[in-house]
C-alpha positions as CSV (number, residue, x, y, z in Angstrom):
1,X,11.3,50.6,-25.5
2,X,12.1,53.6,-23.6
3,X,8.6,54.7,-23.8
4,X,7.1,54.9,-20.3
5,X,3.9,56.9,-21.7
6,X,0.9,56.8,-18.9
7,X,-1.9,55.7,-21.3
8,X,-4.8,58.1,-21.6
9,X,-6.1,59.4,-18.2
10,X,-9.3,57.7,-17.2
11,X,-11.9,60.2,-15.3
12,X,-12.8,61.1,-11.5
13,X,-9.7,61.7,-9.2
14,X,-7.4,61.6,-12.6
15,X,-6.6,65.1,-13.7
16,X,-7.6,65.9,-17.0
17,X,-5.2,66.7,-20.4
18,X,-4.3,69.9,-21.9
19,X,-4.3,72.3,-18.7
20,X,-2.9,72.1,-15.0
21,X,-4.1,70.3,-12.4
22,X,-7.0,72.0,-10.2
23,X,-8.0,74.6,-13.0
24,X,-10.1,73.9,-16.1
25,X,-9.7,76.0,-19.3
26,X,-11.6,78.9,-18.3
27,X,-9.3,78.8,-14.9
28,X,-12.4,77.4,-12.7
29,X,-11.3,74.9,-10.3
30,X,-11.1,71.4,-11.9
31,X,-13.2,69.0,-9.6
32,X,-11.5,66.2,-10.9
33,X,-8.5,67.7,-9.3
34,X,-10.1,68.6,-6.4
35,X,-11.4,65.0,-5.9
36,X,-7.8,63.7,-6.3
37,X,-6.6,66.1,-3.0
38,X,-9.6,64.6,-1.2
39,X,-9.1,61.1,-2.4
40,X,-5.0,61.2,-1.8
41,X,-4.1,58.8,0.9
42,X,-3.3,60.8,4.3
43,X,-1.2,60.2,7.2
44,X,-1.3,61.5,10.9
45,X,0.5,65.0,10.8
46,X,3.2,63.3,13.2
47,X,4.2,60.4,11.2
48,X,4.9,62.2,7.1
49,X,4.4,59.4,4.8
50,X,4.5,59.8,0.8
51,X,1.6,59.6,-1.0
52,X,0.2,55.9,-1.8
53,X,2.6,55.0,1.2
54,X,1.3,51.3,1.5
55,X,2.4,49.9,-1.8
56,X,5.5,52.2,-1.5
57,X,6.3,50.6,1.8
58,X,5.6,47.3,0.3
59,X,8.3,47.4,-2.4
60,X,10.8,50.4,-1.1
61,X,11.4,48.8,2.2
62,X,10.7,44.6,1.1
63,X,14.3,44.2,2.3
64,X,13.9,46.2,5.9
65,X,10.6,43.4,5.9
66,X,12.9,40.4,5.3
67,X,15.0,41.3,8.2
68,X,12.7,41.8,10.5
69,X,11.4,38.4,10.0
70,X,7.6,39.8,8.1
71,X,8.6,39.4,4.7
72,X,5.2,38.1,2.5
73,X,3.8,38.8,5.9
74,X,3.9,42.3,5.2
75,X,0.8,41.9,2.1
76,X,-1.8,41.2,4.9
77,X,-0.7,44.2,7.2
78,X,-0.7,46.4,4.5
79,X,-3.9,45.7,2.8
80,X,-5.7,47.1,6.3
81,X,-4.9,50.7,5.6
82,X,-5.3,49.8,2.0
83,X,-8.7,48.2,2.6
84,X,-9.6,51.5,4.1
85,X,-8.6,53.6,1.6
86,X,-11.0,51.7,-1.1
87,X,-13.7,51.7,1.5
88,X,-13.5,55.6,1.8
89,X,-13.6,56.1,-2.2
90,X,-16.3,54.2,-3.4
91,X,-17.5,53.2,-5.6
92,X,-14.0,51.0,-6.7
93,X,-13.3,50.5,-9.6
94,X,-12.4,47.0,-10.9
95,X,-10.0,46.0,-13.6
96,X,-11.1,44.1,-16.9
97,X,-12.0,40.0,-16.7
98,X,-12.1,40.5,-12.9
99,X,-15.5,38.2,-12.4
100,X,-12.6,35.4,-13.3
101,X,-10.9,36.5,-10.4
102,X,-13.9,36.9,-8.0
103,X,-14.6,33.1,-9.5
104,X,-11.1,31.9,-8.4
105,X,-12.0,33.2,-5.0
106,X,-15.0,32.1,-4.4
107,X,-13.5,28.4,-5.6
108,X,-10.7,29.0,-2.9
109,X,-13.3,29.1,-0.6
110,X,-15.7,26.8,-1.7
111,X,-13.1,23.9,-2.0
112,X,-12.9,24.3,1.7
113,X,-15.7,22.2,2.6
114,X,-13.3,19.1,1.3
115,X,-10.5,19.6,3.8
116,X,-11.4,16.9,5.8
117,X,-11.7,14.0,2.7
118,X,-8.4,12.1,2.2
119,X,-8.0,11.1,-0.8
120,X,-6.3,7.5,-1.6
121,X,-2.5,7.6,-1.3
122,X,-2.4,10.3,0.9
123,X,-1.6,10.5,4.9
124,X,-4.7,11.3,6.7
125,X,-5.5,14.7,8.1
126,X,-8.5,16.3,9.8
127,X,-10.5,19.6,8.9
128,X,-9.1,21.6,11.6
129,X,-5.4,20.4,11.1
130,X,-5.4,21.4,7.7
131,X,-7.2,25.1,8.6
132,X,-4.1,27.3,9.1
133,X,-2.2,26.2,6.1
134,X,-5.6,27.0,4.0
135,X,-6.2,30.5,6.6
136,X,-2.3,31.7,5.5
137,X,-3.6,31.1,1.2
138,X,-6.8,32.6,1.9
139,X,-5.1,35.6,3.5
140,X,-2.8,36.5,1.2
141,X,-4.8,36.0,-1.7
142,X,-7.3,38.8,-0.5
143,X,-4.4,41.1,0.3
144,X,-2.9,40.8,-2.9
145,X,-6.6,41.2,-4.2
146,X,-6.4,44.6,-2.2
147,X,-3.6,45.7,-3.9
148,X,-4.9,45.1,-7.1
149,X,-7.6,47.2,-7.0
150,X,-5.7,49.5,-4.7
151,X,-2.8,50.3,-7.1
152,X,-5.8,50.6,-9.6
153,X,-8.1,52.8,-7.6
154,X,-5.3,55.2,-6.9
155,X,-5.1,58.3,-8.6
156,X,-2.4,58.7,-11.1
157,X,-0.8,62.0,-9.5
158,X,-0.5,59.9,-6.4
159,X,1.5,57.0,-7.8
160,X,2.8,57.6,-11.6
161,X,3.2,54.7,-13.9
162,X,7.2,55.2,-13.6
163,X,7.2,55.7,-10.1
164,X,5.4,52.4,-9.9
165,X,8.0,50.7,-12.6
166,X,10.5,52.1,-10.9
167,X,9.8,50.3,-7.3
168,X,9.7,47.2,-9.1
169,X,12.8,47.9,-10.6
170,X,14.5,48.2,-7.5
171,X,13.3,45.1,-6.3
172,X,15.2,43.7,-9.2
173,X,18.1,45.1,-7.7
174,X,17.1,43.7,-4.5
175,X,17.2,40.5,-6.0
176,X,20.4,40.6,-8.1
177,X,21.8,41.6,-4.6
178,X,20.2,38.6,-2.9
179,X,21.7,36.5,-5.6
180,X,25.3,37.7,-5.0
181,X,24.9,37.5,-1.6
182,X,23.6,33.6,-2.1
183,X,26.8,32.8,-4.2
184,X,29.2,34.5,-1.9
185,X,27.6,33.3,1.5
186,X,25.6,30.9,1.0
187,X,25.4,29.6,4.7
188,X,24.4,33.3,6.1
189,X,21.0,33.7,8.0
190,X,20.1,34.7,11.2
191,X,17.0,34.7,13.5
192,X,14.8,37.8,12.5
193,X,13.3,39.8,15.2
194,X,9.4,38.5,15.0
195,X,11.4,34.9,15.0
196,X,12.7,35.8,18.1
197,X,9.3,37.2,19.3
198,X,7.9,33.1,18.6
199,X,7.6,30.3,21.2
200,X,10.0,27.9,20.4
201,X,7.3,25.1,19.2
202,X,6.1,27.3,16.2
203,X,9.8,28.2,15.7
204,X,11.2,24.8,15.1
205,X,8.0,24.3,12.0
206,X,9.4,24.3,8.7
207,X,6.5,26.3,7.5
208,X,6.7,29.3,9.6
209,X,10.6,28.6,9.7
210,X,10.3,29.5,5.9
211,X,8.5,32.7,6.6
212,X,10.3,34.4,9.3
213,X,13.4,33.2,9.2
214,X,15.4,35.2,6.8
215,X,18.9,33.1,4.7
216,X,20.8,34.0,2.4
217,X,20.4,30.6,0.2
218,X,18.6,27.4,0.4
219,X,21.4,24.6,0.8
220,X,20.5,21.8,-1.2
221,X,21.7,18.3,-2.6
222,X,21.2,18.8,-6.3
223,X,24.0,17.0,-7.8
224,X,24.3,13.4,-5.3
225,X,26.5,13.9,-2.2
226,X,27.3,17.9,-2.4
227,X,25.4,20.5,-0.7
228,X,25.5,23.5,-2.7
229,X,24.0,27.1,-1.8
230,X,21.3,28.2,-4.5
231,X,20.5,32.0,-3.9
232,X,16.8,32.9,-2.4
233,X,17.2,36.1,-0.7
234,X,15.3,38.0,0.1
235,X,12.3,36.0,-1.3
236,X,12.5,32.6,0.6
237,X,12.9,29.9,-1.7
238,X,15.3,29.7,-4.6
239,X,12.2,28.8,-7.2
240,X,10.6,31.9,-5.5
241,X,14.1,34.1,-6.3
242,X,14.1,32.7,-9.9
243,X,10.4,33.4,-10.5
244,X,10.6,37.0,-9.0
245,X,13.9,37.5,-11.2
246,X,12.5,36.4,-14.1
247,X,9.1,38.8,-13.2
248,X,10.5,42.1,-12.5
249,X,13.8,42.0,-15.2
250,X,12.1,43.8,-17.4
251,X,10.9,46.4,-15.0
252,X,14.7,47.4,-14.9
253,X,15.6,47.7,-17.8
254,X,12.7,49.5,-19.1
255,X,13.3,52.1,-16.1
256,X,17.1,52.4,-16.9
257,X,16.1,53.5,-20.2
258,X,14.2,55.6,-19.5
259,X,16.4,57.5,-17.1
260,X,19.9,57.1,-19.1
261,X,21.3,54.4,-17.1
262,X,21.8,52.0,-19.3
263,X,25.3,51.9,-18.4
264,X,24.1,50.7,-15.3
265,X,21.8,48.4,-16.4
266,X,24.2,46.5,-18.7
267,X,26.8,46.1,-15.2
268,X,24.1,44.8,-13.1
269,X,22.4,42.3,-15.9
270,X,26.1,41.1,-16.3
271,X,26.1,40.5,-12.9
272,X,23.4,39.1,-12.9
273,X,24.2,36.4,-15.0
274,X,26.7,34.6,-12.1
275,X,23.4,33.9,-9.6
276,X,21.0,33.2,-12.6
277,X,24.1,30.3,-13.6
278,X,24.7,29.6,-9.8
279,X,20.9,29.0,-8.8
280,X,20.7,26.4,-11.0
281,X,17.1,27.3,-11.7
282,X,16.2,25.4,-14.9
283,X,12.3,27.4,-14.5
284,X,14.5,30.7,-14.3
285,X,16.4,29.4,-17.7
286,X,13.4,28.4,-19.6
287,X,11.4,31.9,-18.2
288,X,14.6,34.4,-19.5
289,X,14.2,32.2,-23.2
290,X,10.2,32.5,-23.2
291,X,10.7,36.2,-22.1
292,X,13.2,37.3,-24.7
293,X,11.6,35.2,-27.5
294,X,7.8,36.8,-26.8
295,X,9.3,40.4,-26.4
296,X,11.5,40.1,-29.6
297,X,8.3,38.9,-31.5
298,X,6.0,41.5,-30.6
299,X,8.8,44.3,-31.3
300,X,9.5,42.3,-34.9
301,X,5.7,42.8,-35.9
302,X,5.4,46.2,-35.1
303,X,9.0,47.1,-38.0
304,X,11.4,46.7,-34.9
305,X,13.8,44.1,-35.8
306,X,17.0,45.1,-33.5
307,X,15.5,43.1,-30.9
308,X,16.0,40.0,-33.2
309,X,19.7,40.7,-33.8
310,X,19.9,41.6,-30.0
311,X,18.1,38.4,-29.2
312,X,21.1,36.5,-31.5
313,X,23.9,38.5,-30.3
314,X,22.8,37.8,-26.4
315,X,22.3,34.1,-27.1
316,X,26.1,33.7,-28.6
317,X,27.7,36.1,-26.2
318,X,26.2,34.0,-23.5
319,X,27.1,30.3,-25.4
320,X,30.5,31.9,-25.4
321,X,30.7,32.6,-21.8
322,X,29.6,29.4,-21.1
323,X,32.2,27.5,-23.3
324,X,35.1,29.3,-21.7
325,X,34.2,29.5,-18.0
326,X,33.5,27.2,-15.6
327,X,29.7,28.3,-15.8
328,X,29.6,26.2,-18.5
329,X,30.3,23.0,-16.2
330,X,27.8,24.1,-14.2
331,X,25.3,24.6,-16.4
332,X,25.8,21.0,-17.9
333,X,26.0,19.5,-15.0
334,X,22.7,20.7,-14.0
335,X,20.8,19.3,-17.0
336,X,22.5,16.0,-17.0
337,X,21.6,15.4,-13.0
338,X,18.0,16.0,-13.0
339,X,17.7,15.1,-9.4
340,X,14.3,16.6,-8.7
341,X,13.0,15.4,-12.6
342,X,11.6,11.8,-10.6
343,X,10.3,13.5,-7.9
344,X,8.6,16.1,-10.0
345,X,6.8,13.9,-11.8
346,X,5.5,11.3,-9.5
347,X,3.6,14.3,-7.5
348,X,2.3,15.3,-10.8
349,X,0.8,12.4,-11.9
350,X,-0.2,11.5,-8.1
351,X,-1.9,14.9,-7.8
352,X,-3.7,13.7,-11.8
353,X,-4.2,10.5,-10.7
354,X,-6.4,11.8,-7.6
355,X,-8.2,15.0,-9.3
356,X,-11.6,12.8,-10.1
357,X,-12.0,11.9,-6.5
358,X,-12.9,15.8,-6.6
359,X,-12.6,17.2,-9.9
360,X,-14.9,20.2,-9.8
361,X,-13.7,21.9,-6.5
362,X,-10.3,19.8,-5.4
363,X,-9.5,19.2,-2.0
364,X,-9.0,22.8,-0.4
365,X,-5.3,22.3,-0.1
366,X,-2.8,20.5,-0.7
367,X,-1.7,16.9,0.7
368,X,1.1,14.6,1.6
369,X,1.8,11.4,-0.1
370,X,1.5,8.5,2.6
371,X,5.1,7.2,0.7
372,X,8.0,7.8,-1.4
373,X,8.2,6.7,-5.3
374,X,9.4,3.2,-4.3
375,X,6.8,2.2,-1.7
376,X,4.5,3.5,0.6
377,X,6.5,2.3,3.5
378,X,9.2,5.2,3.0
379,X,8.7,8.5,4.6
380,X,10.6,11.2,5.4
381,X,13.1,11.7,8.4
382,X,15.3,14.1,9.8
383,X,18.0,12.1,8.5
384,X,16.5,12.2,4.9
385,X,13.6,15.2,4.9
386,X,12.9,14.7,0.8
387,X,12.3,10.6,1.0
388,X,9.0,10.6,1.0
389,X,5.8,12.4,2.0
390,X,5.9,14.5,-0.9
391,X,3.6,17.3,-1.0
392,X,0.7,16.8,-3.9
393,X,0.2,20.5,-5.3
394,X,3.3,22.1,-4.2
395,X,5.8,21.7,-7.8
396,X,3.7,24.3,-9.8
397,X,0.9,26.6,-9.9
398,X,-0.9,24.5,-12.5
399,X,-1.0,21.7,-10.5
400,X,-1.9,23.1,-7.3
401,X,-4.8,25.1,-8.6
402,X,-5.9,22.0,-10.1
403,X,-5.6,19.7,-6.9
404,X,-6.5,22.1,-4.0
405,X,-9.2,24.5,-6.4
406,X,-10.5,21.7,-8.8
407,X,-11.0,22.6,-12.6
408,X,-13.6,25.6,-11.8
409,X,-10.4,27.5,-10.1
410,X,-8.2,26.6,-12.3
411,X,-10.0,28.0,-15.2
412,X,-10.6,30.9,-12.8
413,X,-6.9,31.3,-12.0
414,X,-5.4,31.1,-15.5
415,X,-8.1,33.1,-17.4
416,X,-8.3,36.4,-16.0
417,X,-4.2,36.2,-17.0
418,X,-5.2,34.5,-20.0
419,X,-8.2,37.5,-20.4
420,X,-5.4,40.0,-19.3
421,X,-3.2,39.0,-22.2
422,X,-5.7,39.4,-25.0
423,X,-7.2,42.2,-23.7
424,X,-4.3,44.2,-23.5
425,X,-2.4,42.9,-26.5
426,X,-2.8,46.4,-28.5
427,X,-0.6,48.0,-25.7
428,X,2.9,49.2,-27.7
429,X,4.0,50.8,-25.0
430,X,7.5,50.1,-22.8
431,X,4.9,49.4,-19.5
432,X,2.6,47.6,-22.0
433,X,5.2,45.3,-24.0
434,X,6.8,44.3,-20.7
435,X,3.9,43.6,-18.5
436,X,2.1,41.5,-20.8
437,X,5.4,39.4,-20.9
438,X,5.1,39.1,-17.5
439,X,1.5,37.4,-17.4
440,X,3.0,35.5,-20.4
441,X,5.8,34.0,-18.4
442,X,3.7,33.2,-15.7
443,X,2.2,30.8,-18.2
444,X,5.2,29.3,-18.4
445,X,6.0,29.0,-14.9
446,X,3.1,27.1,-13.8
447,X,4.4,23.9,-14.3
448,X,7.2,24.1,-12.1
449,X,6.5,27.3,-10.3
450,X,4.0,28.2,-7.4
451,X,3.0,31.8,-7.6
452,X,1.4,32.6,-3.7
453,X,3.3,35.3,-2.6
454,X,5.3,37.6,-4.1
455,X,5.5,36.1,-8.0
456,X,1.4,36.8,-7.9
457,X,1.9,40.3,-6.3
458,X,4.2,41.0,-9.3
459,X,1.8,39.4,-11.3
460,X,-1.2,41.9,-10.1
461,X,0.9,44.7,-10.6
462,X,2.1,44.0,-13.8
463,X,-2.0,43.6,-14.5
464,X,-2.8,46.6,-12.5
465,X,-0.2,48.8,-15.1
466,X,-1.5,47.6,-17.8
467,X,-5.1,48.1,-16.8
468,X,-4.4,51.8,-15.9
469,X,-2.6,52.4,-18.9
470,X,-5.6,51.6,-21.1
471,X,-8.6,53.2,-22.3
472,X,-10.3,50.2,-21.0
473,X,-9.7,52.0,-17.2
474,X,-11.8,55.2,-18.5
């Protein structure tokens, strides 16, 4: 798997094989060459950016983001220049199955017309209350619709399929090093700069709070009476960290590979393995098995079986490790106190149990319960934020697709990656194997996982690279 071929080099702005760039056999300019000059992203002659510089600056600098209090934030502000860029070099070229996504769109915005229907067992809301939490959705899923066809559009001399891999790589780093830094100091954060910059009534809400206010870990009562730090950083949440972990591992270690670092890559993955235990993400567990299993399978059909043997050797090495350090004790513990396993699954079968008020187009977003599980006359407090009031669409991807989006966006929503998966499936390549395990653990993930921001980003990306490493981009 140390592959990282391009795929075969679709037309236009892409330079042609079998001579250099800019001259054609006979040594006549090549005008597909010539298009890629005009078509290569540009910067004022004061301010020297790399080529592609928005997605670079999305994924190089996501930690410099985080810090400065912009994190996901930084999609929407990078899709302008992006945006521009498309609008310049038209026509744009789209990526295979993406009517499905244009569908799932136009049900994001079509379900809109129900934000101001409560449905029963729910606490009541008005259209214009529930407008900025649908606005921030809305947002980010055109920006990350931007980058798709962005990173697609682009031409391949301006961002490589490894130079791509290779940013996403990083940001596995990134979040190894978030991890660490969750385990170790669990209690750090501070008040970002644009934080700062906010009156203190938008400040003090836990939703923009959770966007500008970079930490370290989220502190939580998993186990009954003991707050323990699970890492997030730099991705928010700790379900976001063990999603985006889970996404962009592969990334790695196809990169390392390919550059001879695997000495590297086998200190940081060992590393890794103390946040993975310590975030006590039971998603992140079930993602690494469904991502190991699917890549060991597809290597077995095509004669490879060392992945199968690897596959065993890793799963004893790690049983060992488990038995003999106190990892182990964690680990059990985790599964036998299913804290959130209740919760879980009374804002599943809430969220099921309203879907035919509106099962076509949903309700535009999400809602609260108007109670706890016990009765409807518990809430939640400052003494006690997760007694009640539990949000309906916010424990998976699945379910909030279904309950804010209705069945015409979820169908949307899971087949273009369903579409994505088949119609790449005769992609051997490193890029190809591991980006199609990506869309496949996103499958996986829905149930417990909700994709809007970065997880989806990776998501696209992974899509994007497999699109331009197909014929089906010529």
């Amino acid at each position: 798997m140390t592959d990282l071929r391009e795929g075969a080099p679709p037309p236009g702005p892409r330079s042609a094989p079998g001579h250099r760039a800019g001259q054609d056999p006979t040594g006549a300019a090549d005008p597909g060459a010539v298009t890629a000059a005009l078509s290569r992203p540009r910067s004022p002659r004061w301010l020297p950016l790399p080529p592609a510089w928005p997605v670079v600056g999305i994924l190089a600098l996501y930690p410099l983001w985080w810090a400065l209090g912009l994190g996901v934030l930084i999609f929407p502000l990078m899709a302008l220049p992006m945006g521009w860029w498309l609008l310049r070099n038209r026509p744009i070229q789209v990526p295979p199955g993406f009517g499905l996504w244009l569908l799932f769109l136009l049900a994001v915005l079509g379900s809109t017309i129900a934000l101001g229907y409560q449905p029963q067992g729910t606490l009541p809301g008005t259209f214009v209350g529930r407008l900025p939490g649908v606005g921030f959705r809305v947002i980010e899923y055109a920006s990350l619709t931007v980058l798709l066809l962005y990173v697609g559009n682009l031409p391949r001399p301006v961002l490589p399929q490894k130079k791509l891999v290779a940013l996403l790589g990083w940001l596995f780093v990134v979040t190894v090093g978030g991890g660490v830094l969750g385990v170790f100091a669990g209690h750090w954060e501070f008040s970002s700069p644009v934080e700062m910059l906010l009156p203190q009534r938008l400040r003090s809400m836990g939703f923009i709070r959770s966007l500008v206010h970079p930490a370290a870990a989220q502190v939580m009562d998993v186990f009954g009476g003991m707050d323990i730090p699970r890492p997030a950083a730099p991705w928010g949440y700790t379900n976001t960290w063990g999603n985006n972990f889970c996404l962009l591992v592969g990334f790695f270690v196809i990169w390392a590979f390919a550059t001879k670092r695997r000495w590297l890559a086998a200190v940081l993955l060992v590393v890794s393995v103390l946040p993975v235990v310590y975030s006590l993400n039971r998603g992140l567990w079930i993602g690494l098995a469904v991502m190991a299993v699917y890549l060991a399978t597809r290597l077995a059909v095509q004669g490879r079986l060392w992945p199968l043997f690897g596959l065993g050797a890793t799963t004893a090495v790690v049983g060992v490790l488990l038995a003999v350090s106190p990892l182990g004790d964690l680990v059990n513990a985790r599964v036998e106190h299913g804290k959130s396993n209740d919760v879980r699954m009374y804002v599943t079968m809430e969220a099921l149990r309203g879907l035919p008020e509106s099962p076509l187009i949903g309700f535009g977003s999400t809602r609260n319960t108007s109670g706890g599980r016990n009765s409807i006359a518990v809430g939640s407090s400052s003494e006690c934020e997760r007694c009640g009031n539990f949000t309906l669409g916010g424990n998976g991807q699945l379910w909030q697709t279904l309950y804010a989006h209705g069945i015409i966006g979820t169908l949307a929503y899971f087949g273009f990656f369903g579409y994505g998966i088949w119609r790449f499936r005769r992609d051997r390549t490193a890029i190809g194997l591991v980006c199609s395990a990506c869309l496949v653990v996103s499958f996986s993930a829905m149930f417990w996982y909700n994709a809007l921001v970065t997880p989806l980003a990776f998501q696209l990306l992974a899509y994007a690279l497999l699109w331009r490493n197909s014929d089906a981009h010529e």
